[in-house]
Each structure stands twice: as C-alpha cells, then as structure tokens.
C-alpha positions in Angstrom: -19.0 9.2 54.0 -18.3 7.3 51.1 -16.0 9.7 49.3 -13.2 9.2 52.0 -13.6 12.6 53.8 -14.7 13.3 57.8 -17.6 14.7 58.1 -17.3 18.1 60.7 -19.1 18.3 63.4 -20.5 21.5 64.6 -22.0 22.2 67.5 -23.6 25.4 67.9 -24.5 26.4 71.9 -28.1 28.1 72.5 -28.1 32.0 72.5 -28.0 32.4 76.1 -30.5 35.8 77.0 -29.0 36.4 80.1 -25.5 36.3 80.0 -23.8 37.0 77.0 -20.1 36.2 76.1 -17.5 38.4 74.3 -14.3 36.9 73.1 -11.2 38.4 73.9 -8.1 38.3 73.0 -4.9 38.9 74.9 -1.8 38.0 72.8 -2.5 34.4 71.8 -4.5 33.8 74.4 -8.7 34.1 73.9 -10.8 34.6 76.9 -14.5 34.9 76.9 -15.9 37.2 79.2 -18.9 37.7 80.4 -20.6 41.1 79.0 -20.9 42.4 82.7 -17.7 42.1 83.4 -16.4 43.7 80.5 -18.8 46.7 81.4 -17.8 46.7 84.9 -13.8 46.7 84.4 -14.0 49.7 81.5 -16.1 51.5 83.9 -13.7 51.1 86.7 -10.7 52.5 84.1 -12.9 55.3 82.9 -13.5 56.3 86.9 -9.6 55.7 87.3 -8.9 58.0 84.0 -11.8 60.7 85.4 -10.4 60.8 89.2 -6.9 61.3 87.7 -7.5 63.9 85.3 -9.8 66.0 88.0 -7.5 65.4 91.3 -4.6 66.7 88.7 -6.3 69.6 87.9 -7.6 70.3 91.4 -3.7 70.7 92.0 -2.8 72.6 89.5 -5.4 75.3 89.9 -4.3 75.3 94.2 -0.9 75.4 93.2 -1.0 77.8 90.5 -2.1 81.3 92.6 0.2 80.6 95.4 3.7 79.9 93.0 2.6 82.7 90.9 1.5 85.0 93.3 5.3 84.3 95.9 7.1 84.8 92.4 5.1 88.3 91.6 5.6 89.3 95.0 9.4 88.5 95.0 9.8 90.2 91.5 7.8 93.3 92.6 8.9 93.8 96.2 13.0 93.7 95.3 12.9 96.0 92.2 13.0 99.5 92.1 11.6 101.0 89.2 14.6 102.3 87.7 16.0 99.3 86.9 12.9 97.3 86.4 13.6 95.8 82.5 13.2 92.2 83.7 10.1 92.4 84.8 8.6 93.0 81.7 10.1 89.8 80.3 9.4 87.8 83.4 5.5 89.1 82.6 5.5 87.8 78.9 6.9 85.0 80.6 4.6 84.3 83.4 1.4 85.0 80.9 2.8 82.8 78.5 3.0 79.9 80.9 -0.1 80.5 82.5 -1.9 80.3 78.8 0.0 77.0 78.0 -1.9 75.8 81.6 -5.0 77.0 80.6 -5.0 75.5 77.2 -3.8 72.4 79.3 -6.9 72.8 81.6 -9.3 73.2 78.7 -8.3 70.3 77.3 -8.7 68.2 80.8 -12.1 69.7 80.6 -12.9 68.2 77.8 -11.3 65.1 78.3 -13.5 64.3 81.8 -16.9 65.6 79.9 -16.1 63.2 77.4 -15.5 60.4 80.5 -18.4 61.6 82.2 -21.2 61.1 79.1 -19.2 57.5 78.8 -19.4 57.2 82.1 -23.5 57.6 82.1 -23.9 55.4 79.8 -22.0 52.6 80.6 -23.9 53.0 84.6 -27.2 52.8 82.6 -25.9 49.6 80.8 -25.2 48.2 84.0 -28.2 49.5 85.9 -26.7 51.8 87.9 -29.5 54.1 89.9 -27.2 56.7 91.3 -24.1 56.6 89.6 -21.4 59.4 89.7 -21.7 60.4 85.9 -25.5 60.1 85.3 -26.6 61.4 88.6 -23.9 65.1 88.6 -25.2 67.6 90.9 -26.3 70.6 89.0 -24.2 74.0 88.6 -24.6 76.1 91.4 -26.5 79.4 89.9 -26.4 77.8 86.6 -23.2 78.5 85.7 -20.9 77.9 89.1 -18.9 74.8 88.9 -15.6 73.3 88.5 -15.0 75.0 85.0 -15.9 78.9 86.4 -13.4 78.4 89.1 -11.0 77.6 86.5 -11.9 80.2 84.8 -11.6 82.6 87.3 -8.1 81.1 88.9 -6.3 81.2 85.5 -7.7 85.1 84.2 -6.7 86.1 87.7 -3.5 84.5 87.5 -3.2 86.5 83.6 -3.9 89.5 84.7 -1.7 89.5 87.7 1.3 88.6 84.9 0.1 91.3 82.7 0.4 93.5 86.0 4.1 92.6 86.2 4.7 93.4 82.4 2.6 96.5 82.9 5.4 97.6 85.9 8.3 96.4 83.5 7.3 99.0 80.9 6.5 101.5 83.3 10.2 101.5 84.0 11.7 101.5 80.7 10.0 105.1 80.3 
C-alpha cells in the first residue's frame, strides 16, 4: 500500500458440513474440538453424575429400614413402659431425620429426571438407537418404579418413628 500500512491477510477456511469445530478454552490455552467429541465427553459426565446420584440412593433406601428398624427394636425391646420418656424424643427424632432423607431423596429425583431428559437428548444428537435415557423401560403398572419404592421405604420408615413417639407418650400417661 502506498500509505505505509500492511495490508492483513485473512483467510477464512470453508464451513466444513461434517465436522464442526468448537473452541475451547482451558485457562490460556484454546482447544478446538470436534462437536462429537464434545457431545460424547458431557454425555459420559452426565451418565457419571446419573449412576452416582442413583447407586447413592439405592444405598440409602437399603440402608435406611435396617438402621432404623435395629435402633426401634433396641429402643422398644429394653424399655419398660414406665419409664419410657425418651422414646418419645428419640421418635421426633427419628421422624425428623427420616424427613430430612426424604426431602434429600426428592431432590435426587429430580436431579436424575433432569439428567435423564439431558441424557435423551444429547443420545439423539449423537445418534444413539437404544440409549439408556431415551430408550427407559416403562413403570411397571403405571406407577411402579424407582420413585414408589421410595416412597413406600421412607412412609414406612415414618410411621415406624411415629410408632416409637406414639409408645413414648403412651408412657408419660
């Protein structure tokens, strides 16, 4: 140029159809990835997150009845009911722990729906046919599935608390 400047050169690549690229960055660092792989390593976090969250509460609701239920027996089988004032607060107790777990659970329930509906659609970005979100075996009944038996282990677990608080005030009469 005649002014005294350098001209820039640009060169701009060809949309590629197939394969796009995302840039990345890590620190200082940029990376392009390729789309697929970005798809394929956030969906094998999301399984990760989803196997975590469900084999957690798969523990909790086996460990749950049995704890609870060798505590109740303990409690109940060694007291007399004349001198039965503890149990009452070790009822209040028990159902208020057993609420914070279920509120606990709730929210894990919510937390893998929400991974599973990612899940789906990240398997149908990638062309997945049978994946393990999209392709969920159905309730059994309608309504039978992981959520009933949680359900059903934590009221079970309540009542059996409220059953010890019931015997504490039996014995303050």
């Amino acid at each position: 140029m005649s002014n005294g400047r350098k001209r820039l050169n640009i060169k701009r690549e060809p949309k590629k159809s197939e394969t796009q690229l995302a840039q990345l960055t890590y620190g200082k660092k940029k990376l392009a990835m390729d789309q697929e792989q970005i798809l394929l390593a956030e969906y094998t976090e999301l399984c990760k997150s989803y196997h975590a969250i469900s084999d957690f509460r798969g523990k909790l609701l086996a460990l749950l009845p049995i704890v609870s239920g060798a505590g109740i027996s303990l409690l109940i089988g060694k007291s007399d009911l004349q001198n039965s004032s503890h149990l009452l607060a070790a009822g209040i107790f028990g159902v208020l722990v057993t609420l914070g777990l279920f509120f606990y659970e709730l929210r894990g329930i919510q937390k893998c729906k929400s991974l599973i509906i990612l899940g789906g659609k990240i398997e149908s970005e990638l062309k997945i046919e049978l994946g393990q979100f999209r392709d969920r075996p159905r309730r059994i009944a309608g309504f039978i599935g992981a959520e009933t038996a949680g359900w059903v282990i934590y009221m079970a677990v309540l009542l059996a608390w409220l059953y010890v608080a019931w015997v504490g005030i039996c014995g303050l009469r």
